[in-house]
C-alpha positions, -999 to 999 in steps of 0.1 A, spaced: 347 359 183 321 330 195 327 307 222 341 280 199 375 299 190 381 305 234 413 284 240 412 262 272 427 279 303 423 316 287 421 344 307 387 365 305 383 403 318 345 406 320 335 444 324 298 450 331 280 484 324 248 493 350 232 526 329 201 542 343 175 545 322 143 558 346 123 585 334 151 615 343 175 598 315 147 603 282 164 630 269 198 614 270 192 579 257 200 590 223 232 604 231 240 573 255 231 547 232 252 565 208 285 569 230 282 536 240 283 522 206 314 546 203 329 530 232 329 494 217 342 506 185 370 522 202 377 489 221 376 469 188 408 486 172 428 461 195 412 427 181 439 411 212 417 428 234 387 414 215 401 383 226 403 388 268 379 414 273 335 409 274 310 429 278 277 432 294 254 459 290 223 459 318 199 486 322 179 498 354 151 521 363 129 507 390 137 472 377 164 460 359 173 438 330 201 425 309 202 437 274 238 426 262 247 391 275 283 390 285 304 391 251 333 398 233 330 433 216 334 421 181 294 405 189 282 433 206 249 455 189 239 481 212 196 483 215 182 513 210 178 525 251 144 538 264 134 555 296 107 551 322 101 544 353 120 550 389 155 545 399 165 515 419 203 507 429 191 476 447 179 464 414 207 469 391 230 453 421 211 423 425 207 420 386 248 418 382 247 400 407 229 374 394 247 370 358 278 377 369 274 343 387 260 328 360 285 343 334 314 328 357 301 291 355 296 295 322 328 300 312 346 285 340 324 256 324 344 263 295 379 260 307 383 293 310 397 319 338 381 342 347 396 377 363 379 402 389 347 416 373 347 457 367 315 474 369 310 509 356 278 523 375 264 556 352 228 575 366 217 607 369 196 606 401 195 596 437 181 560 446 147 555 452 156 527 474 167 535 505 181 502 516 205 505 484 239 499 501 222 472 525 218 455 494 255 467 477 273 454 512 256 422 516 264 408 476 298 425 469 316 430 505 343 413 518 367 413 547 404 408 535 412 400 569 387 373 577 383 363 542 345 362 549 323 377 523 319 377 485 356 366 471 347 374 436 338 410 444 341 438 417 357 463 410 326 490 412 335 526 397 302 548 396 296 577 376 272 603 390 258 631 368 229 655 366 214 646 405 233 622 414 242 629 448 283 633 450 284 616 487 259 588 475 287 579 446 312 579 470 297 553 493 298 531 463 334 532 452 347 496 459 370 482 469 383 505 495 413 485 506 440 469 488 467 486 459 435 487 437 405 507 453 380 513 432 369 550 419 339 574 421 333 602 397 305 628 399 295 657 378 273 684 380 280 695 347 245 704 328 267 693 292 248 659 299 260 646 264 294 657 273 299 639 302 278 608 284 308 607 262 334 613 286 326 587 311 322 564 283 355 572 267 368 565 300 357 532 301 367 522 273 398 533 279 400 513 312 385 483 288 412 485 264 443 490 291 433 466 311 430 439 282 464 451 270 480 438 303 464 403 302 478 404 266 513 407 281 514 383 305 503 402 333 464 411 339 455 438 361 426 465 363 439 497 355 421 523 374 401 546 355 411 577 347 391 612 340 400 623 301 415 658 297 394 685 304 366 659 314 341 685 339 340 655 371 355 656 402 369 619 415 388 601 440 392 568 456 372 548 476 381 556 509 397 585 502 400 624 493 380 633 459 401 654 432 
């Protein structure tokens, strides 16, 4: 689908993807570039969904960078992924940060509306960064009460595997008030391929359900969900881990 064939006043789901890609991750970027790929595929057998749902693809170690511009699914070709470097949180934040924002003029440019961004967070390592949720609070947060803050916040679900502290995953789960908090998942499983596939099977499942409910009238994220037998423990933000 290219921009031409949007109709004016269409709802868009964006869904953004923050994969870590320092140094830790070069054994796994096969297996990740593969079960991404996987991922879209699995979206594309709903070409309704093709129609509401984009995806962006950005990468991080101690920088970050965008390597799939916000698109339908149907356009998306997955780089080969490569690993170097540190891991910064800070830097995949502020990277989403900044195309999300331009993403949303962009197509609000278009006609189009545009729902609550969902950002899946995968590494497999604490940050280097220490001032990381310095950076998280003062781009996504925002008070419901005061309505001061970032109004177009996202829905942020991280996945933590390998060394990727379980607490640290936690902190990032947002939001952590209203019917629909956003979820953390960490593993310690050593079946890093495994959980590769999981996590992304589980967003692609979120993906596709959530695109199904704009296709009926009524758009909503639907939270995430671990697949059977997936080895993670989760919860909500705010709230008690499973």
């Amino acid at each position: 689908m290219s921009d031409t064939s949007l109709s004016d006043g269409q709802m868009i789901m964006p869904f953004y993807l923050l994969v870590d890609v320092s140094s830790s991750m070069s054994g796994d970027v096969g297996e990740l570039t593969t079960a991404i790929n996987d991922m879209v595929q699995a979206i594309l057998k709903d070409p309704v969904v093709d129609d509401l749902v984009m995806l962006s693809i950005i990468t991080f170690n101690h920088t970050a960078s965008t390597i799939v511009p916000l698109s339908p699914p149907s356009d998306i070709t997955v780089p080969a992924l490569h690993a170097s470097g540190g891991t910064s949180y800070g830097a995949a934040f502020n990277e989403y940060n900044r195309v999300f924002e331009a993403d949303r003029a962009r197509l609000k440019g278009q006609g189009m509306r545009v729902y609550r961004p969902c950002v899946f967070f995968l590494t497999d390592g604490a940050p280097g960064d220490s001032d990381h949720l310095t950076t998280f609070r003062s781009l996504f947060a925002f008070d419901p009460e005061t309505r001061k803050g970032n109004r177009a916040f996202p829905y942020f679900v991280p996945f933590g595997f390998r060394g990727a502290p379980k607490d640290v995953m936690r902190s990032l789960a947002y939001p952590d008030f209203g019917k629909t908090k956003g979820r953390w998942f960490s593993s310690g499983s050593d079946k890093v391929g495994e959980i590769l596939r999981a996590m992304t099977e589980v967003i692609g499942r979120t993906a596709l359900s959530s695109g199904q409910s704009a296709a009926a009238g009524a758009p909503q994220i639907i939270p995430p969900a671990p697949t059977p037998g997936m080895d993670a423990q989760f919860g909500e933000a705010g709230g008690d881990w499973m």
